[in-house]
PDB file of N, CA, C and O in Angstrom:
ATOM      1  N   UNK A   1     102.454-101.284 242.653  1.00  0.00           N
ATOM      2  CA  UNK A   1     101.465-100.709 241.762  1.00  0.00           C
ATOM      3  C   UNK A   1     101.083 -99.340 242.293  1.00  0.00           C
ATOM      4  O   UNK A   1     100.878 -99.028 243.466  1.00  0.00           O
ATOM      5  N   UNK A   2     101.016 -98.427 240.977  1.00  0.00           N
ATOM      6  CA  UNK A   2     100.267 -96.878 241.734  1.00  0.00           C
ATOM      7  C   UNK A   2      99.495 -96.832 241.233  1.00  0.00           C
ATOM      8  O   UNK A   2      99.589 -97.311 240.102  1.00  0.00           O
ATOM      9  N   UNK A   3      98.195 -96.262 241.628  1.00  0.00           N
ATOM     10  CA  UNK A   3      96.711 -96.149 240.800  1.00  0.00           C
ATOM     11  C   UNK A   3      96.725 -94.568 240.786  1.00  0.00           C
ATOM     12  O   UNK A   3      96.702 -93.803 241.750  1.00  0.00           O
ATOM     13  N   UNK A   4      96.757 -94.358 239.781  1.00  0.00           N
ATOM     14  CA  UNK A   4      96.866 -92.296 240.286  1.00  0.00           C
ATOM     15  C   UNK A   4      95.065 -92.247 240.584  1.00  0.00           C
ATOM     16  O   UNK A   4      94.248 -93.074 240.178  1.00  0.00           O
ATOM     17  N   UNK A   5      94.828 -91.174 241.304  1.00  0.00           N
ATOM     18  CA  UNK A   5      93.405 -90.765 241.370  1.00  0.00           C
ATOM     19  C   UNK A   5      93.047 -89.180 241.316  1.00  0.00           C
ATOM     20  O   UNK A   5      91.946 -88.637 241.401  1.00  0.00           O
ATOM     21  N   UNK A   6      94.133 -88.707 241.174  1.00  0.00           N
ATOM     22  CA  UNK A   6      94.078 -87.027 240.215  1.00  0.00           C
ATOM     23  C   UNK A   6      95.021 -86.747 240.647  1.00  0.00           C
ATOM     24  O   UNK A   6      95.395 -87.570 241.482  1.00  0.00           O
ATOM     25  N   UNK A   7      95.856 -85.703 240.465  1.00  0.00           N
ATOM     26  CA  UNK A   7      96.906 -84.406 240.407  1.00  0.00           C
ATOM     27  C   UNK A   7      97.517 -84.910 241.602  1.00  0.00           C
ATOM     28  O   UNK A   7      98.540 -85.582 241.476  1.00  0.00           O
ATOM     29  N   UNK A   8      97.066 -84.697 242.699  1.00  0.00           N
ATOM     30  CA  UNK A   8      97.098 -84.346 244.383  1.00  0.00           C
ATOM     31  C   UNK A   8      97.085 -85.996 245.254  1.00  0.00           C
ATOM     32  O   UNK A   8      97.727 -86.187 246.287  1.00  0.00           O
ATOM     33  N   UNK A   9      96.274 -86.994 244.619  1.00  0.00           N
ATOM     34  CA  UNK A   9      96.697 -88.181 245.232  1.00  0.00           C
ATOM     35  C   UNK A   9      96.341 -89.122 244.799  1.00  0.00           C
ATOM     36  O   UNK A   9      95.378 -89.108 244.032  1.00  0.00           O
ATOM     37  N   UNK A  10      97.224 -90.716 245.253  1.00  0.00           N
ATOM     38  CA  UNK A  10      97.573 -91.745 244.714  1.00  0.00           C
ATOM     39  C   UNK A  10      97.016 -92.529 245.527  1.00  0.00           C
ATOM     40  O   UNK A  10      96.454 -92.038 246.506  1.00  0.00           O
ATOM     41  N   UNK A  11      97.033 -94.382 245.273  1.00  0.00           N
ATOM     42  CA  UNK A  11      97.145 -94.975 246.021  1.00  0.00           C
ATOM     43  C   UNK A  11      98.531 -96.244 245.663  1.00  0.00           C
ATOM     44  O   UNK A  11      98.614 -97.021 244.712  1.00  0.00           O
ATOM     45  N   UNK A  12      99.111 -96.122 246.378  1.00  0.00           N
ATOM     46  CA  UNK A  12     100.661 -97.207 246.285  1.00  0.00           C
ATOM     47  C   UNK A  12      99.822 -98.359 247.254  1.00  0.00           C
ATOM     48  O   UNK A  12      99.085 -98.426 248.237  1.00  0.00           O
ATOM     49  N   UNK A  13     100.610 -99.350 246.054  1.00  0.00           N
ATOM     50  CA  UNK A  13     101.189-100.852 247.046  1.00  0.00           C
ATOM     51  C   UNK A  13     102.106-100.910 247.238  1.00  0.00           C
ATOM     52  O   UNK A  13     102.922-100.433 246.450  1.00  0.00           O
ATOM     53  N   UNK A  14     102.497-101.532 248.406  1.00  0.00           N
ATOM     54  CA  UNK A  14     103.441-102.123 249.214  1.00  0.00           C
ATOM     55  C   UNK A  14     103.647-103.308 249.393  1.00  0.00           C
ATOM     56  O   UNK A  14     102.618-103.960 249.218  1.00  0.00           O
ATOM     57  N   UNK A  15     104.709-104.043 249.727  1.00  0.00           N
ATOM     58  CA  UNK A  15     104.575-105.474 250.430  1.00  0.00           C
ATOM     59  C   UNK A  15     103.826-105.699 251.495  1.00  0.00           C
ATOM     60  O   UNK A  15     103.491-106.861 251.729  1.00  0.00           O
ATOM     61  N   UNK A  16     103.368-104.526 252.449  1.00  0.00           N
ATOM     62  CA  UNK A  16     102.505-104.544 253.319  1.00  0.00           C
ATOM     63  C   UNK A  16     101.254-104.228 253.487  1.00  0.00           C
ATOM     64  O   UNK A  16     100.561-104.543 254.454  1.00  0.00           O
ATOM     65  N   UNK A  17     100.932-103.601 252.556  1.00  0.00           N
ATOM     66  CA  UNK A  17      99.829-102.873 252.300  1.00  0.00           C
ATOM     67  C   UNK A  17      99.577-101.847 251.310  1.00  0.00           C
ATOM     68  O   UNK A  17     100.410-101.435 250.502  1.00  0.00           O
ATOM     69  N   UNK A  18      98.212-101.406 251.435  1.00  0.00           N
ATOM     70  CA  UNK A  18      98.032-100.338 249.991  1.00  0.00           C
ATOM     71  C   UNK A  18      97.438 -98.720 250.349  1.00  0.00           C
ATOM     72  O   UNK A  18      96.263 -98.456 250.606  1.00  0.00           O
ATOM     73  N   UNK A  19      98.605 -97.716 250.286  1.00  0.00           N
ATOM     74  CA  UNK A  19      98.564 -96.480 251.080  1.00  0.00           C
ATOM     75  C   UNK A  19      97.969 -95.310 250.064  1.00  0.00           C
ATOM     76  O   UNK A  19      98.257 -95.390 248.870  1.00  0.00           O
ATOM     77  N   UNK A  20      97.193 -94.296 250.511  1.00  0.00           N
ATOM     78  CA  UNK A  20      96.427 -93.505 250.335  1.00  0.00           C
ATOM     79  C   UNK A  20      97.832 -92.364 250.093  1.00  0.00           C
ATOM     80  O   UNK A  20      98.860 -92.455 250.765  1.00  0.00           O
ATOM     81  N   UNK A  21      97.710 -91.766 249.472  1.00  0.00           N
ATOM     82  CA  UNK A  21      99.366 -90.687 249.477  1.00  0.00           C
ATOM     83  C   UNK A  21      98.814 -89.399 248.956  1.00  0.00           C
ATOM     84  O   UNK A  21      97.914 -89.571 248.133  1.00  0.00           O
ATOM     85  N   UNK A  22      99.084 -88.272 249.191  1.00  0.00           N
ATOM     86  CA  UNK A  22      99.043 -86.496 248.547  1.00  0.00           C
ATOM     87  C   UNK A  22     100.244 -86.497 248.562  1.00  0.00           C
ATOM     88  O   UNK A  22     101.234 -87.103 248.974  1.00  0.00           O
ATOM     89  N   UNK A  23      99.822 -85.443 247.862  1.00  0.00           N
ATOM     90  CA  UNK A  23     101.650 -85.115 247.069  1.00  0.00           C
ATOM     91  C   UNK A  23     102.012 -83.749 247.782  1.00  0.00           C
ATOM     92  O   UNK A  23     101.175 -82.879 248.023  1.00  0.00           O
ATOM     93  N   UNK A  24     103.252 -83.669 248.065  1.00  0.00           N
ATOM     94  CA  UNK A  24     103.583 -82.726 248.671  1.00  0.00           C
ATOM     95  C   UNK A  24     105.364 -81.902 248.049  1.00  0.00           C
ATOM     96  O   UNK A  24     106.421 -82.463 247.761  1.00  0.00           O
ATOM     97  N   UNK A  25     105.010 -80.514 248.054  1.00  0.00           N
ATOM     98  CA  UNK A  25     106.164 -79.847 247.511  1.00  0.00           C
ATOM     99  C   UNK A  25     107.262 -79.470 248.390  1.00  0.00           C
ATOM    100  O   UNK A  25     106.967 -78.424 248.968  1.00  0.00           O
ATOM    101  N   UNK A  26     108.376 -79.893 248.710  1.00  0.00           N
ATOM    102  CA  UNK A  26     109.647 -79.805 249.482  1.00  0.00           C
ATOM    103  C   UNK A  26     110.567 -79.276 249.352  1.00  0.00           C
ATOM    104  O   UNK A  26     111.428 -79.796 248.642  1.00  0.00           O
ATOM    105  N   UNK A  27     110.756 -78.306 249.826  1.00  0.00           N
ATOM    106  CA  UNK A  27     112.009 -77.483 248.861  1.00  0.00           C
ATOM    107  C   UNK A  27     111.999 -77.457 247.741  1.00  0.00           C
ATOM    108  O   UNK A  27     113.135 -77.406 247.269  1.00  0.00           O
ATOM    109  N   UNK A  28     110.920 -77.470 246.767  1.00  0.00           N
ATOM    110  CA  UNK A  28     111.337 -77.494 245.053  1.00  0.00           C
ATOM    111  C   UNK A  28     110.953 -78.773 244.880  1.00  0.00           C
ATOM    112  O   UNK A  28     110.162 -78.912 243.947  1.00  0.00           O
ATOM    113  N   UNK A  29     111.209 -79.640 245.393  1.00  0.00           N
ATOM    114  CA  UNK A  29     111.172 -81.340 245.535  1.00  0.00           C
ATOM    115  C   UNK A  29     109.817 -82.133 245.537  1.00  0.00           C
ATOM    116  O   UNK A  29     109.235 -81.836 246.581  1.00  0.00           O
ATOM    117  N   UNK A  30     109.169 -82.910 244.890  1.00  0.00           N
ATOM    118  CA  UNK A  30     107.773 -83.342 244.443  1.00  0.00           C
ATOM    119  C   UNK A  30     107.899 -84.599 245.566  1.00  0.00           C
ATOM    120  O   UNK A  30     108.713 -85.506 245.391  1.00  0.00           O
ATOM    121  N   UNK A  31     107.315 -84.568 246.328  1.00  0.00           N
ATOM    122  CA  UNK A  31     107.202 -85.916 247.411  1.00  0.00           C
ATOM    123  C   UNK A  31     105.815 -86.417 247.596  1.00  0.00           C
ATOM    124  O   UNK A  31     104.903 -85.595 247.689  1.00  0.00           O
ATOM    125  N   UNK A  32     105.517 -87.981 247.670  1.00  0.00           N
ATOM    126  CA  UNK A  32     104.293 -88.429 248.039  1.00  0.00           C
ATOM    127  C   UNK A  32     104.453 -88.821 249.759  1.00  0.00           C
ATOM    128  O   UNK A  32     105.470 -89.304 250.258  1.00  0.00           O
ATOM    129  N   UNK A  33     103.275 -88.506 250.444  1.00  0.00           N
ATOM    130  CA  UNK A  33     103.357 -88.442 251.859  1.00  0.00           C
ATOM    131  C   UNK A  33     101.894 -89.200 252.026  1.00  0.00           C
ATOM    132  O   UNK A  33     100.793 -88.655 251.956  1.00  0.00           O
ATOM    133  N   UNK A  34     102.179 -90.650 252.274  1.00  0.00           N
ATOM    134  CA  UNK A  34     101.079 -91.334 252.560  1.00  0.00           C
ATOM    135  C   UNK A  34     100.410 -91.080 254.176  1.00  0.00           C
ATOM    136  O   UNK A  34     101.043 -91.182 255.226  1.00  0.00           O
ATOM    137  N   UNK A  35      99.534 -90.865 254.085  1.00  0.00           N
ATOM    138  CA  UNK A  35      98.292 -91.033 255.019  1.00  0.00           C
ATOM    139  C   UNK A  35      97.179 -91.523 255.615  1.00  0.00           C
ATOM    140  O   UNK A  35      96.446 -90.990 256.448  1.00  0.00           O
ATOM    141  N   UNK A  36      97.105 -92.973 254.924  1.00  0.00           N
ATOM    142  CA  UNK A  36      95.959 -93.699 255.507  1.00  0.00           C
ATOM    143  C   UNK A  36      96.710 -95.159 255.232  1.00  0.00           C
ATOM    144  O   UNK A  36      97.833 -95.023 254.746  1.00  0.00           O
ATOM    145  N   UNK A  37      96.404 -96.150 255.395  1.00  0.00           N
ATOM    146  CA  UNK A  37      97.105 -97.446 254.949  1.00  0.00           C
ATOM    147  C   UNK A  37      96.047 -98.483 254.742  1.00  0.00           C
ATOM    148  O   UNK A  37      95.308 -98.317 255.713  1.00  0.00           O
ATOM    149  N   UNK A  38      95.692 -99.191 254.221  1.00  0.00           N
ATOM    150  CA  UNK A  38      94.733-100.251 253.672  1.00  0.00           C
ATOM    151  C   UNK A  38      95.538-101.329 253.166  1.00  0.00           C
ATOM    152  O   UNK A  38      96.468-101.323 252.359  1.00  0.00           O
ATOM    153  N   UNK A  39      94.730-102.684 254.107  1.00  0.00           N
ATOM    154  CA  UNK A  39      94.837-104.119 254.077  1.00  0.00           C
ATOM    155  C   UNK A  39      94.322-104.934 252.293  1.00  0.00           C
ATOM    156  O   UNK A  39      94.687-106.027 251.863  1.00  0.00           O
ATOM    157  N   UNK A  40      93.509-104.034 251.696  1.00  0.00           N
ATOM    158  CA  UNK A  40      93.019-104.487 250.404  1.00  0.00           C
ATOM    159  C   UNK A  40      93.077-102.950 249.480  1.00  0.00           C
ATOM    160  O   UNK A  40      93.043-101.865 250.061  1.00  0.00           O
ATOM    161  N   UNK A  41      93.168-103.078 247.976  1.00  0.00           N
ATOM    162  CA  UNK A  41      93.286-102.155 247.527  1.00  0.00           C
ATOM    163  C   UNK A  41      91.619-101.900 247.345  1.00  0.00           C
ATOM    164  O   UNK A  41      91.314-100.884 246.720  1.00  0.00           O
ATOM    165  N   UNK A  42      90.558-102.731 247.835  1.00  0.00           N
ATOM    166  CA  UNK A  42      89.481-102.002 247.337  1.00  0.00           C
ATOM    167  C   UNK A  42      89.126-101.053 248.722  1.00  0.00           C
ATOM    168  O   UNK A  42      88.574 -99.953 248.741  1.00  0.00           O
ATOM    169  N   UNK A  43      89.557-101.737 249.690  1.00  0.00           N
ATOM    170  CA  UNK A  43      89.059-100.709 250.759  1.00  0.00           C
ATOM    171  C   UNK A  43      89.802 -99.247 250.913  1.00  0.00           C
ATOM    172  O   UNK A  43      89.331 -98.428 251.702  1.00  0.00           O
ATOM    173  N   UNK A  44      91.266 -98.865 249.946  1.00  0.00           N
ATOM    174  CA  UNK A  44      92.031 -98.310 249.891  1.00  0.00           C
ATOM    175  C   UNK A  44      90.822 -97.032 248.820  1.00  0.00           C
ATOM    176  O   UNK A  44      90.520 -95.889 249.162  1.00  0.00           O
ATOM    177  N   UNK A  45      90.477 -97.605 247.825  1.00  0.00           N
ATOM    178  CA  UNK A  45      89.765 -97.431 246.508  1.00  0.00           C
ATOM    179  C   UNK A  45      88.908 -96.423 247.182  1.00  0.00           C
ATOM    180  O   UNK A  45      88.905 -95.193 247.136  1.00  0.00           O
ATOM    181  N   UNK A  46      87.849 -97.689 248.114  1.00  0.00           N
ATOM    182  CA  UNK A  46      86.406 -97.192 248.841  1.00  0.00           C
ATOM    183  C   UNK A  46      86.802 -96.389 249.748  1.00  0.00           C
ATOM    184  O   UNK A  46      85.773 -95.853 250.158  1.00  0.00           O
ATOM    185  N   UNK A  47      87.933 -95.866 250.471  1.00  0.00           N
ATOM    186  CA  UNK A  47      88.281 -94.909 251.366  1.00  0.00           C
ATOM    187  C   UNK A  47      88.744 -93.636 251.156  1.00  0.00           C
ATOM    188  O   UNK A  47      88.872 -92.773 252.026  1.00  0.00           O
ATOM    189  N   UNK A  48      89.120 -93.478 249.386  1.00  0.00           N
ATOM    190  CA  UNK A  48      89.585 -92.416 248.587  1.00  0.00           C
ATOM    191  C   UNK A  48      88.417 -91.816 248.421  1.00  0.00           C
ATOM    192  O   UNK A  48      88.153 -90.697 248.860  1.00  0.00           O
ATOM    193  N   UNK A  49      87.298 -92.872 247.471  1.00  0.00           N
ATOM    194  CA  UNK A  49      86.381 -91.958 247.430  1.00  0.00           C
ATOM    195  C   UNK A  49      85.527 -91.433 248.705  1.00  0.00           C
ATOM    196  O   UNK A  49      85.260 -90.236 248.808  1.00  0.00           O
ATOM    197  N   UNK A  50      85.131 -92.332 249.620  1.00  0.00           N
ATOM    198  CA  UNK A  50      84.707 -91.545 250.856  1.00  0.00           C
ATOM    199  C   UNK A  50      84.731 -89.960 251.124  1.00  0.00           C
ATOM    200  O   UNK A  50      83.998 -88.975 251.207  1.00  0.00           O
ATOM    201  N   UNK A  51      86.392 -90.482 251.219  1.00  0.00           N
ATOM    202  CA  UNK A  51      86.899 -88.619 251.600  1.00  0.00           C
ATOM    203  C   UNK A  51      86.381 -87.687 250.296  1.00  0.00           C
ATOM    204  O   UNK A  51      85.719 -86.651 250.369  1.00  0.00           O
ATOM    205  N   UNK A  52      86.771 -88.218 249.333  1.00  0.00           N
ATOM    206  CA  UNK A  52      86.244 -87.206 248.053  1.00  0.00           C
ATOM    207  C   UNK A  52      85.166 -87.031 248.300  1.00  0.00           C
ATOM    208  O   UNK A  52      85.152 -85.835 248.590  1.00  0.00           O
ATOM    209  N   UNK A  53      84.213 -87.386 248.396  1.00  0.00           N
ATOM    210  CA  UNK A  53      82.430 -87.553 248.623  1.00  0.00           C
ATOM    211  C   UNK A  53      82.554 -86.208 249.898  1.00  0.00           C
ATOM    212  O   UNK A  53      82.314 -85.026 249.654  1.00  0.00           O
ATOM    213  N   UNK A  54      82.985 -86.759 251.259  1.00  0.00           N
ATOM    214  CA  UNK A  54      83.413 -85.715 251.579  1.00  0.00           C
ATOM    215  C   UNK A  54      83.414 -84.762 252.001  1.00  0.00           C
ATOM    216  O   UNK A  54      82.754 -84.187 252.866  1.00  0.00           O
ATOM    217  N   UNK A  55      84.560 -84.420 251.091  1.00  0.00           N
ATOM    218  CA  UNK A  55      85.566 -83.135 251.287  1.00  0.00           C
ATOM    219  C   UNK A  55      84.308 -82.116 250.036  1.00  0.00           C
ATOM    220  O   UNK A  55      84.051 -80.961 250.374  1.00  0.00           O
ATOM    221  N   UNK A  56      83.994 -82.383 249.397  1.00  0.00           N
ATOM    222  CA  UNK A  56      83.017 -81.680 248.191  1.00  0.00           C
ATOM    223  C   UNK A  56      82.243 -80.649 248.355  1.00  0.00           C
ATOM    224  O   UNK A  56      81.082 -81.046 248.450  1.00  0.00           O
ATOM    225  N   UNK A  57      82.325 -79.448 248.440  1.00  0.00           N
ATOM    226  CA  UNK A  57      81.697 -78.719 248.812  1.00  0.00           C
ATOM    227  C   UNK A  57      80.274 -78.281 248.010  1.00  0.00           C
ATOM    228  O   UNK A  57      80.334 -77.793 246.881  1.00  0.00           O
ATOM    229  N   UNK A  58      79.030 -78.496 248.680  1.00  0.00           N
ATOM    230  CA  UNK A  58      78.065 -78.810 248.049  1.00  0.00           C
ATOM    231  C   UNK A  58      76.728 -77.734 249.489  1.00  0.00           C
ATOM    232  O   UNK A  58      76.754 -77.661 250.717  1.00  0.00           O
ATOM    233  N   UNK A  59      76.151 -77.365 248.834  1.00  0.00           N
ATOM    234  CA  UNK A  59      74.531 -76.460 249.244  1.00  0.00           C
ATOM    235  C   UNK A  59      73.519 -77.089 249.676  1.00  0.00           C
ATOM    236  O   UNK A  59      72.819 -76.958 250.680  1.00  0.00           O
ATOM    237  N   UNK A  60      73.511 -78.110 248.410  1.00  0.00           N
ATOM    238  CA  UNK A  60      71.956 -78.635 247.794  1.00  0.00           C
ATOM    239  C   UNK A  60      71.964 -79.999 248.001  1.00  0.00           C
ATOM    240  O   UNK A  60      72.965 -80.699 247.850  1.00  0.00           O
ATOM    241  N   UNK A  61      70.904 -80.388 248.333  1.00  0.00           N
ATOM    242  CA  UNK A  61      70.807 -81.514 248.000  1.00  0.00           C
ATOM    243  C   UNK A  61      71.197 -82.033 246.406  1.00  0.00           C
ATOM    244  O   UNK A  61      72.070 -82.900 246.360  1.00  0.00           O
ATOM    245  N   UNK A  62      70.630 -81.579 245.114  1.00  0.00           N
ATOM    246  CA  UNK A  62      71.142 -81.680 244.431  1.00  0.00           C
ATOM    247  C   UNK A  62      72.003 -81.503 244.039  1.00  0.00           C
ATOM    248  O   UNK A  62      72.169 -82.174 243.020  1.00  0.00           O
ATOM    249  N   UNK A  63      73.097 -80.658 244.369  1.00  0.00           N
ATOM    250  CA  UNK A  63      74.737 -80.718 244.395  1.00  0.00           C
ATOM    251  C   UNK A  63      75.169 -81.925 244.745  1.00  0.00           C
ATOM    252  O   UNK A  63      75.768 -82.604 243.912  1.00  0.00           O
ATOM    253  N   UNK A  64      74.873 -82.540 246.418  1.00  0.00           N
ATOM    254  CA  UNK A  64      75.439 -83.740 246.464  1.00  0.00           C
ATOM    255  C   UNK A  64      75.282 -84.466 246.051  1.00  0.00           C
ATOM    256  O   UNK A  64      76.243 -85.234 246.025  1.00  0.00           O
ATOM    257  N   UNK A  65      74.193 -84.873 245.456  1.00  0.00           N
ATOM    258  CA  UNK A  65      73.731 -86.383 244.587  1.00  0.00           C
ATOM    259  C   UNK A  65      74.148 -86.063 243.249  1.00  0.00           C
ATOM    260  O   UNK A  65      73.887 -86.958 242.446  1.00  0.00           O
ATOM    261  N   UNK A  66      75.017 -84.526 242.525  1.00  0.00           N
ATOM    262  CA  UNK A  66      75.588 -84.801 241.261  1.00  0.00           C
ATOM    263  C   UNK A  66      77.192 -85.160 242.032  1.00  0.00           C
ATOM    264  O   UNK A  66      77.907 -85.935 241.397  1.00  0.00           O
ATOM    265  N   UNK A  67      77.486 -84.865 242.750  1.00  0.00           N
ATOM    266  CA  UNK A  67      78.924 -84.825 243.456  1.00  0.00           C
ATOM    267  C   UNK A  67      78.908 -86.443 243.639  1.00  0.00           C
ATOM    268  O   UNK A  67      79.832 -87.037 243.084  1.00  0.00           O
ATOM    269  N   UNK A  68      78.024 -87.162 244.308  1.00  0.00           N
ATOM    270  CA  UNK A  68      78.378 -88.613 244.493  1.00  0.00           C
ATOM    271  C   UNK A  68      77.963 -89.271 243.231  1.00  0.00           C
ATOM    272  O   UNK A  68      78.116 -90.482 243.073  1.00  0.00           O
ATOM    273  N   UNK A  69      77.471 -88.545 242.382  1.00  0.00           N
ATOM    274  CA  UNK A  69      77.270 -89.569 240.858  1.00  0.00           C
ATOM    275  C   UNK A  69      78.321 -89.083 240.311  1.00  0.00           C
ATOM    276  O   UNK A  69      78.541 -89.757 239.305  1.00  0.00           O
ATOM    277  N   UNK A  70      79.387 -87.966 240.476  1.00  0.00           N
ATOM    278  CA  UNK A  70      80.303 -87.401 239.982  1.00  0.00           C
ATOM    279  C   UNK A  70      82.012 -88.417 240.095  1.00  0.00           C
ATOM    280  O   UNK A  70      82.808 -88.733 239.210  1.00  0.00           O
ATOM    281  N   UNK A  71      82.011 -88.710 241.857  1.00  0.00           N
ATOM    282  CA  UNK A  71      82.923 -89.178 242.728  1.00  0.00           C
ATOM    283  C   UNK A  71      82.672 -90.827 242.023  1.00  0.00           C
ATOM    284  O   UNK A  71      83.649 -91.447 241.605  1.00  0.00           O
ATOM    285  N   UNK A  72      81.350 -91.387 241.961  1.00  0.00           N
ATOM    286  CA  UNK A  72      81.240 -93.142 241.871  1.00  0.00           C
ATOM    287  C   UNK A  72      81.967 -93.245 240.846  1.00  0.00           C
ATOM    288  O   UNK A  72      83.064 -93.801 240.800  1.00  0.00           O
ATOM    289  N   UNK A  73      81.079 -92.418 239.472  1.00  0.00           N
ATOM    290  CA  UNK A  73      81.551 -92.704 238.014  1.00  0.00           C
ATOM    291  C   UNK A  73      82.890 -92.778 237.715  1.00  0.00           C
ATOM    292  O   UNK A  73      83.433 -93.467 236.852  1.00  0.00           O
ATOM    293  N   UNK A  74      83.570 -91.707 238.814  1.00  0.00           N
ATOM    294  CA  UNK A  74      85.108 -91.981 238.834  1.00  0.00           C
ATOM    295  C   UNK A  74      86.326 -92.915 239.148  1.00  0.00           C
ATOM    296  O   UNK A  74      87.445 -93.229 238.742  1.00  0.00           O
ATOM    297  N   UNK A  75      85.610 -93.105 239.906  1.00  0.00           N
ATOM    298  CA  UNK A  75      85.954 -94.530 241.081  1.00  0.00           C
ATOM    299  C   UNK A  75      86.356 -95.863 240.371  1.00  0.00           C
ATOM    300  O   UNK A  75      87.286 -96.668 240.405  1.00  0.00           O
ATOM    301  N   UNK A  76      84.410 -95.562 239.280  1.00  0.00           N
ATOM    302  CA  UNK A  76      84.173 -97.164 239.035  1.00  0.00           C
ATOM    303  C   UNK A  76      85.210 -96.931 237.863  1.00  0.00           C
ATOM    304  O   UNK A  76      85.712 -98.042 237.691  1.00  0.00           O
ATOM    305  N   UNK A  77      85.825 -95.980 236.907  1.00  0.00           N
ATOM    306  CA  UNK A  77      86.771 -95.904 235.761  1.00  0.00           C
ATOM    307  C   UNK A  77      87.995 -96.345 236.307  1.00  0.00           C
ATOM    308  O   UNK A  77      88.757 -97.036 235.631  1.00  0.00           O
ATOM    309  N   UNK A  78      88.289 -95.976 237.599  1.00  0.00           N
ATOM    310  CA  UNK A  78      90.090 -96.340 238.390  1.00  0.00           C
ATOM    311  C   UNK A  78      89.508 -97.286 238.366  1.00  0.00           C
ATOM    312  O   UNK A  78      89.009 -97.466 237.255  1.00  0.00           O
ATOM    313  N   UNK A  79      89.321 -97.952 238.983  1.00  0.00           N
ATOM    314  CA  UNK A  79      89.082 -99.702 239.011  1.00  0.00           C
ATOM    315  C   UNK A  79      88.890-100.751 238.304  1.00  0.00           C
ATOM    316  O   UNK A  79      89.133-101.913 238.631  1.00  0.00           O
ATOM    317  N   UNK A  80      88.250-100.186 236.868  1.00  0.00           N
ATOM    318  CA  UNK A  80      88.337-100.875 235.586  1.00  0.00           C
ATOM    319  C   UNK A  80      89.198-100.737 235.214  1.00  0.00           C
ATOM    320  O   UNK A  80      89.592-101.801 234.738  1.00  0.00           O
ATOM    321  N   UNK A  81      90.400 -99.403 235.004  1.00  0.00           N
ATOM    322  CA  UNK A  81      91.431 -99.159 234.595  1.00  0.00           C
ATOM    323  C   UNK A  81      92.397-100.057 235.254  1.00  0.00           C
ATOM    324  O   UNK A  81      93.058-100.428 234.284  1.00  0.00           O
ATOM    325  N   UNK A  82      92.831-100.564 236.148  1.00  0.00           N
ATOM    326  CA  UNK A  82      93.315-100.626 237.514  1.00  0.00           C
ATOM    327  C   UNK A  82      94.077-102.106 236.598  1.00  0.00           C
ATOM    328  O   UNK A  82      93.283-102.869 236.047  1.00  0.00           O
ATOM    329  N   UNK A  83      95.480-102.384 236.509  1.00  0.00           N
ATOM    330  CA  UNK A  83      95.952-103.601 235.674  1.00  0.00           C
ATOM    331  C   UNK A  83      96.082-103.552 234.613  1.00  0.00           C
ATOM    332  O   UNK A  83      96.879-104.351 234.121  1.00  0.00           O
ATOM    333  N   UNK A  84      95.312-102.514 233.646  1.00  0.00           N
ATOM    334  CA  UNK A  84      95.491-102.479 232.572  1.00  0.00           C
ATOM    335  C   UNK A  84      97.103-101.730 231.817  1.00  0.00           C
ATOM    336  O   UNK A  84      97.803-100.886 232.375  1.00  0.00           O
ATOM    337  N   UNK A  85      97.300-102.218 230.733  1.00  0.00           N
ATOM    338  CA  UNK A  85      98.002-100.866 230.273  1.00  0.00           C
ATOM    339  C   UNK A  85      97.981-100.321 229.313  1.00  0.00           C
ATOM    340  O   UNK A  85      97.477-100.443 228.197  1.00  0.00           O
ATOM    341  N   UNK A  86      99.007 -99.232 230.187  1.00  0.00           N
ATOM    342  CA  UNK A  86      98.865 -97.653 229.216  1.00  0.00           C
ATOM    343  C   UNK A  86      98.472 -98.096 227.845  1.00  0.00           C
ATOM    344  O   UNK A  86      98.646 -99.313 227.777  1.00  0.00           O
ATOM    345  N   UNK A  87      98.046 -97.644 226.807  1.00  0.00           N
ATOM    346  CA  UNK A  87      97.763 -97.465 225.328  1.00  0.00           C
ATOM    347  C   UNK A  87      99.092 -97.130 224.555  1.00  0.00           C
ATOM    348  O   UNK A  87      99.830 -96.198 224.872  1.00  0.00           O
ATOM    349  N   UNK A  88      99.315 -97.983 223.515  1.00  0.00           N
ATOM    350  CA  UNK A  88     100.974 -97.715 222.989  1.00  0.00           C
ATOM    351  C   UNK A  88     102.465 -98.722 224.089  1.00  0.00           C
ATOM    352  O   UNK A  88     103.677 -98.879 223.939  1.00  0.00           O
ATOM    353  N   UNK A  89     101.600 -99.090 224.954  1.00  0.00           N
ATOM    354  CA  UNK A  89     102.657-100.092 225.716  1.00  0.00           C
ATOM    355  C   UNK A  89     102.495-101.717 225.069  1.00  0.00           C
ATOM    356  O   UNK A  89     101.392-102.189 224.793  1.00  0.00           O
ATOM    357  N   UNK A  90     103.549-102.324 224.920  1.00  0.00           N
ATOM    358  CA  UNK A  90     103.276-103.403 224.869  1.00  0.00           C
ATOM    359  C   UNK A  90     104.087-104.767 225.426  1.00  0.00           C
ATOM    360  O   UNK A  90     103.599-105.886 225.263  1.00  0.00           O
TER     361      UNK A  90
END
């Protein structure tokens, strides 16, 4: 299973586990280059957004508290999404 979580990174399952991945350009060549590894896909989930939370570049206090109501709301949509399918698949 891949859960996309924007442009730049994913999270893959494995038979072993469920990996955190950015995408990376290789000679011309589109490659995913995992970087973190997770025993459950929610701690995989809860460790994406972490870093997003973050990495966010924010001033204010009120910057960050729209940035983490920004990052959750997102989160909680991958995860409802998460099994479903695409629209037009059947």
């Amino acid at each position: 299973m891949i859960i996309p979580l924007d442009d730049k990174y994913r999270i893959r399952g494995t038979e072993h586990c469920w990996q955190l991945e950015k995408i990376k350009i290789v000679k011309g060549e589109v490659q995913w280059r995992a970087f973190k590894y997770h025993n459950s896909m929610d701690s995989a989930l809860r460790e994406a957004a972490q870093r997003e939370i973050r990495t966010t570049p924010t001033t204010t206090l009120t910057e960050a508290i729209a940035a983490c109501n920004r990052v959750t709301q997102k989160y909680a949509r991958i995860f409802d999404d998460v099994g479903k399918r695409p629209k037009g698949v059947e």
